[in-house]
N, C-alpha and C positions, 0 to 999 in steps of 0.2 A: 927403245921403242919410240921416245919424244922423237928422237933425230929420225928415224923411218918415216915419223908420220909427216914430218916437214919435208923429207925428202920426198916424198910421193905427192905433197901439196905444193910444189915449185918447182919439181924439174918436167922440162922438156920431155925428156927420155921415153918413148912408144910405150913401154910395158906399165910405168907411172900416169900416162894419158887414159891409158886401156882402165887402171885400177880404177881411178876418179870415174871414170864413167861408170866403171859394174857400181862403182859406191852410189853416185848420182841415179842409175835405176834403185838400187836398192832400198833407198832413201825416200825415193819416190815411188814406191810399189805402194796401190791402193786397189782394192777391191771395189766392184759394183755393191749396191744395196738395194735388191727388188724388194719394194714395198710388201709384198707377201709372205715373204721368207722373213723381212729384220721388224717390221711389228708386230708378229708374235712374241720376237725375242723381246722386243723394246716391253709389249705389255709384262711378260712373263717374271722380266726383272725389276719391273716398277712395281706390280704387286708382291714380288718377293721383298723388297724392301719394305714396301709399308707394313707388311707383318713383321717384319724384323723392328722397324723403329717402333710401331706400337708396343710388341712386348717389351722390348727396351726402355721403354718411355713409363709404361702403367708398372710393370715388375720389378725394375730396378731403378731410374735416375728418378721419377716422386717419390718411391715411399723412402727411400734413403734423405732427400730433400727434407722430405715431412718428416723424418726424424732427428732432424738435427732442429727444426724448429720447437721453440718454448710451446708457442700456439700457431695454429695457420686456420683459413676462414675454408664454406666451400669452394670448389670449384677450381682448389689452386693446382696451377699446370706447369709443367716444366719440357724441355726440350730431350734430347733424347741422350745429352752427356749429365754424367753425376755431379752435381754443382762443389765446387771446392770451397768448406769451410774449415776457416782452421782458429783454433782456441776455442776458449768457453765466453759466452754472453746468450742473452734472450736475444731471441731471432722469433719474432710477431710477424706475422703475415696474417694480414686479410683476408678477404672473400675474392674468389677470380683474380686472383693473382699468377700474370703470367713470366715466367723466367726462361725468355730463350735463349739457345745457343750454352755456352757455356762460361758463368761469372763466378766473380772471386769474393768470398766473404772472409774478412779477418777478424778477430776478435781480439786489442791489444789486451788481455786479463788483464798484464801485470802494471798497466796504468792505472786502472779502477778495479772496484770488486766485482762490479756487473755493469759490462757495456751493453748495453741495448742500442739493438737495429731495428723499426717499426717501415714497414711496408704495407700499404694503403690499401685500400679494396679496388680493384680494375687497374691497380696500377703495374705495367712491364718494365721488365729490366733485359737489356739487350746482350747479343753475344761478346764477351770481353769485359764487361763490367767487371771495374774492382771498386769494394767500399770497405774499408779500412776505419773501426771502432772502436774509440778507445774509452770511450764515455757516452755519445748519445747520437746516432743519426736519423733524422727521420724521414721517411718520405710520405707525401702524401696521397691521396686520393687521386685516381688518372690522371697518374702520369706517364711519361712518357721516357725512359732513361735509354736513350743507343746505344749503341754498340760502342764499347771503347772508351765509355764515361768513367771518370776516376773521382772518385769519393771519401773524403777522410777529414776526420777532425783531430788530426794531429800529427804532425811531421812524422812521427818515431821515433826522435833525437831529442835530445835540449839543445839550445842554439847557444849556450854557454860552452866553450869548446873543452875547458876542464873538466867539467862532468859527462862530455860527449865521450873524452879520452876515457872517461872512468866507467863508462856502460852503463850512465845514469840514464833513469826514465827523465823524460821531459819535465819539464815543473805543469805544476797543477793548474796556471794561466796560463799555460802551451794548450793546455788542450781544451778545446772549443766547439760544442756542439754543431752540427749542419741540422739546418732545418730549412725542405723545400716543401713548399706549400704545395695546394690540390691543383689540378691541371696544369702542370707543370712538366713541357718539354728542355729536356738537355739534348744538343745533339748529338753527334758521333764524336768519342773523342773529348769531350766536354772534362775539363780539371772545376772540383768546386775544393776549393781550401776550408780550412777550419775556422769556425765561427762564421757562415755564410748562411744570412736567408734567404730564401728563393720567396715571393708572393706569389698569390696565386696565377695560376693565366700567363704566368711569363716563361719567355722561350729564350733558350741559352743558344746561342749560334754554334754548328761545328765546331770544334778545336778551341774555342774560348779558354779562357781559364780568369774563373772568376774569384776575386778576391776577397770583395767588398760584396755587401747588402742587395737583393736587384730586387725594386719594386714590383706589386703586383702589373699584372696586365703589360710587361714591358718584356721588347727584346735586345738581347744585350749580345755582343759581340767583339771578337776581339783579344789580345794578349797584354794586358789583363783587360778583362771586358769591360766594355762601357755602351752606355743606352743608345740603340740605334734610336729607336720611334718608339710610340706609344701605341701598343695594340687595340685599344678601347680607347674610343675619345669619352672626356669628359674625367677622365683620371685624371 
């Protein structure tokens, strides 16, 4: 079938010229769209979906959300896919807390006896977010976390490559809380490593990945991030 189709795509030969062409209309057959006849359609299927995502949303991806939380505040929202959390720890969430699109919750249990995750009041977590707990992450009040941000205070491994061999948990100095303070933007994509403060007001560039400490009020950019400018004079 491969050699026909090369054969018909390179030869000369009248009846392979004639095929290319019915292919070439066929390929290119499009329809008109009167405005009369395809906005009904177009409404018809836009309101069909919003009833669709809304049941979706109110019936099944929150209150399954809100049951895997310890506590949640009012008003907390989510998107219209069921959020993936996997293991046991307290999952806090605040008041208007919104979680779009669809993110990843991990709970390492068997590093500690309770990993706790705290999620801040008005603060979003974007489509693709993973945050990965093996002891303590916090977030804080309005923030802002994109699409794609990767969150964890703890590789998963020990960096001892014998007990790595042996399926040992990390050592107990492997694993280091993340703590990102109140108004606090990560962009798309954004890596924060273990043991990382975020200050208030500071804004993590796209794709960074930050290693180290990032002052309030500051945007940091970069692999591994470092301080562009100071958002606040007087800091």
């Amino acid at each position: 079938m491969t050699s026909l189709r090369r054969a018909i795509a390179t030869s000369d030969h009248p009846l392979a010229w004639r095929a290319r062409t019915a292919y070439r209309a066929y390929d290119g057959f499009t329809l008109p769209a009167p405005s009369p006849v395809v906005k009904p359609m177009l409404w018809l299927y836009l309101g069909g979906r919003t009833v669709i995502h809304f049941l979706r949303r109110v019936l099944i991806a929150e209150p399954l959300f809100k049951a895997y939380c310890t506590s949640y505040g009012r008003g907390v929202r989510t998107g219209i896919f069921v959020q993936w959390v996997e293991g046991k720890g307290e999952l806090i969430v605040g008041d208007h807390v919104r979680i779009w699109g669809k993110a990843s919750f991990t709970f390492a249990a068997r590093f500690s006896d309770r990993p706790r995750l705290e999620i801040g009041d008005r603060s979003s977590i974007g489509h693709g977010v993973a945050i990965t707990v093996a002891k303590h992450v916090r977030i804080g009040r309005d923030c802002h976390i994109a699409g794609g941000t990767r969150i964890f205070d703890s590789s998963g491994h020990p960096a001892d490559p014998a007990k790595r061999l042996a399926g040992l948990p990390p050592d107990p100095d492997e694993i280091k809380p993340v703590v990102i303070g109140d108004n606090v933007w990560l962009g798309a994509n954004a890596v924060i490593f273990p043991g990382v403060t975020i200050g208030d007001g500071a804004v993590v560039a796209t794709s960074s990945v930050v290693t180290g400490d990032v002052p309030p009020n500051t945007l940091v950019a970069g692999y591994p991030a470092r301080r562009i400018k100071q958002l606040v004079e007087g800091d």
